[in-house]
N, C-alpha and C positions, 0 to 999 in steps of 0.2 A: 766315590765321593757322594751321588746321588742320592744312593739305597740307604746310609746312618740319614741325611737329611728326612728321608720319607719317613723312616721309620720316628726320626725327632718328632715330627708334626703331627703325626698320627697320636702317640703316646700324648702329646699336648691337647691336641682335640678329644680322646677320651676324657681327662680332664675340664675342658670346654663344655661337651656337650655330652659326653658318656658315648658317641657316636658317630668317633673321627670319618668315617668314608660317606659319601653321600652319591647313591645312584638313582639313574632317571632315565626314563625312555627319552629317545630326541630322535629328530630328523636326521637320516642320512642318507647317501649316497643313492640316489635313484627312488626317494622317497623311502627308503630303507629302512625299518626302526634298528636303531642299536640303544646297547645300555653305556651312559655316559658316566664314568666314574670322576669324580672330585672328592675335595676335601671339604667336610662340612661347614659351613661360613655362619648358618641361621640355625637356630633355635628346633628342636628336632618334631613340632609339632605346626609348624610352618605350612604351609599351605602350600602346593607346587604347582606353581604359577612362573608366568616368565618376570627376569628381577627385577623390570623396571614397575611390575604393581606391586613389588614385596614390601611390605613395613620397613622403612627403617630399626626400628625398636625389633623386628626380628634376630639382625646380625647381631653375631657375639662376641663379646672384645672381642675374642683371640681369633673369630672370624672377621675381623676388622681387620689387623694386622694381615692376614691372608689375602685376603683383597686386595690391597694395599700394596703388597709386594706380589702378588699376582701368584703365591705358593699355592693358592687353593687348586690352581690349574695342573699341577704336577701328576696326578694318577690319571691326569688322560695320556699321558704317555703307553702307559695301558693300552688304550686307546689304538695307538698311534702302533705300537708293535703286532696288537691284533690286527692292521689292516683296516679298522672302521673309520679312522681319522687320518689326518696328515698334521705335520706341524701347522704349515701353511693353509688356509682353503677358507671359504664362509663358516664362522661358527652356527653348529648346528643349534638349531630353535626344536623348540617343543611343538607334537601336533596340533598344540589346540591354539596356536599362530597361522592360524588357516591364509591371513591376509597377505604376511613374510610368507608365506608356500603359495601361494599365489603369483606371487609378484617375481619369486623366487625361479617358479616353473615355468615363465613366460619368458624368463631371460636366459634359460637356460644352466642355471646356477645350480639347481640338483642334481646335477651331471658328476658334477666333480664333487670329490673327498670330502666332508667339510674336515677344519682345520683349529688347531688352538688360537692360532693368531690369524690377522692377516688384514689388508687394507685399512678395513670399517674399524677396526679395533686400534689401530696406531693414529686414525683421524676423529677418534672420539666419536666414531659413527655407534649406536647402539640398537637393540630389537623395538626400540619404544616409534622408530622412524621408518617401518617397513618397505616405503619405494625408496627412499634414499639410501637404505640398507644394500637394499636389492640391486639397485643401479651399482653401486659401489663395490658390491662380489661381484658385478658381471664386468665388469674392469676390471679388477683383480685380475680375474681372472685368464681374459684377453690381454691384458699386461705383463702376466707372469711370468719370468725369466729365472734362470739361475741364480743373479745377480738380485734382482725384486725378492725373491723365496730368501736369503738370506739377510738382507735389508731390515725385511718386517719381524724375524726373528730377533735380529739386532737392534732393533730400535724398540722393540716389546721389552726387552731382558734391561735395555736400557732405563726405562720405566715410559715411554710414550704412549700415551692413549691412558688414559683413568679407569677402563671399564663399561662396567653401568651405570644405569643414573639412582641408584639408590644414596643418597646423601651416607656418606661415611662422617 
């Protein structure tokens, strides 16, 4: 059921952008770099920055709608079968968020996987708030249970949490 959706969105974003996949270095797992795969949301000469300094006038309809319904997220699944993410964990930041990897190392939160969802993301926490970010994975994740791991899945697919703070 998955794999026709992917390939739906994909063939939509070639029409969108001529550039449905969008890859990016990001933090993981022990300060680890991996490449993070999504769906393209912004305009393909966009600046790669974290999203809360993106232009609004970047995102494109049809990257609006992905947002929105949170489908831009799906080729991290990707991700997630390579072993560089987990569903659950702190969503990985970009290196040049020196202040979130700071905050991040001190609490101990580059330890574990980051994740597609998790805490920060179902309480509208965002990268724009780096120690409250940071505090908030480091709960997660001292909080984490089989019962919590499936919750924030549940409650994401649901539609909880908006995101970023780029005005859609």
């Amino acid at each position: 059921m998955g794999f026709p959706v992917l390939i739906l969105l994909t063939v939509a974003g070639f029409f969108d952008t001529g550039s449905p996949i969008f890859c990016q270095e990001r933090v993981g797992r022990n300060k680890k770099a991996f490449t993070l795969v999504k769906f393209r949301t912004m305009k393909k000469d966009t600046a790669s920055v974290a999203s809360h300094f993106a232009s609004a006038n970047a995102i494109t309809p049809f990257g609006r709608f992905l947002r929105r319904t949170k489908l831009d997220e799906l080729p991290q699944l990707w991700n997630v079968l390579k072993g560089e993410m987990s569903l659950v964990g702190p969503r990985p930041c970009l290196f040049s968020q020196e202040e979130l990897i700071a905050e991040r190392e001190a609490r101990g939160v580059l330890e574990a996987r980051p994740g597609i969802t998790g805490l920060a993301q179902i309480k509208d926490i965002d990268m724009s708030t780096p120690l409250l970010l940071a505090e908030t994975d480091a709960r997660m994740l001292v909080e984490l249970n089989l019962k919590n791991y499936f919750r924030y899945i549940f409650l994401t697919v649901a539609g909880k949490g908006r995101g970023d703070r780029i005005k859609l």
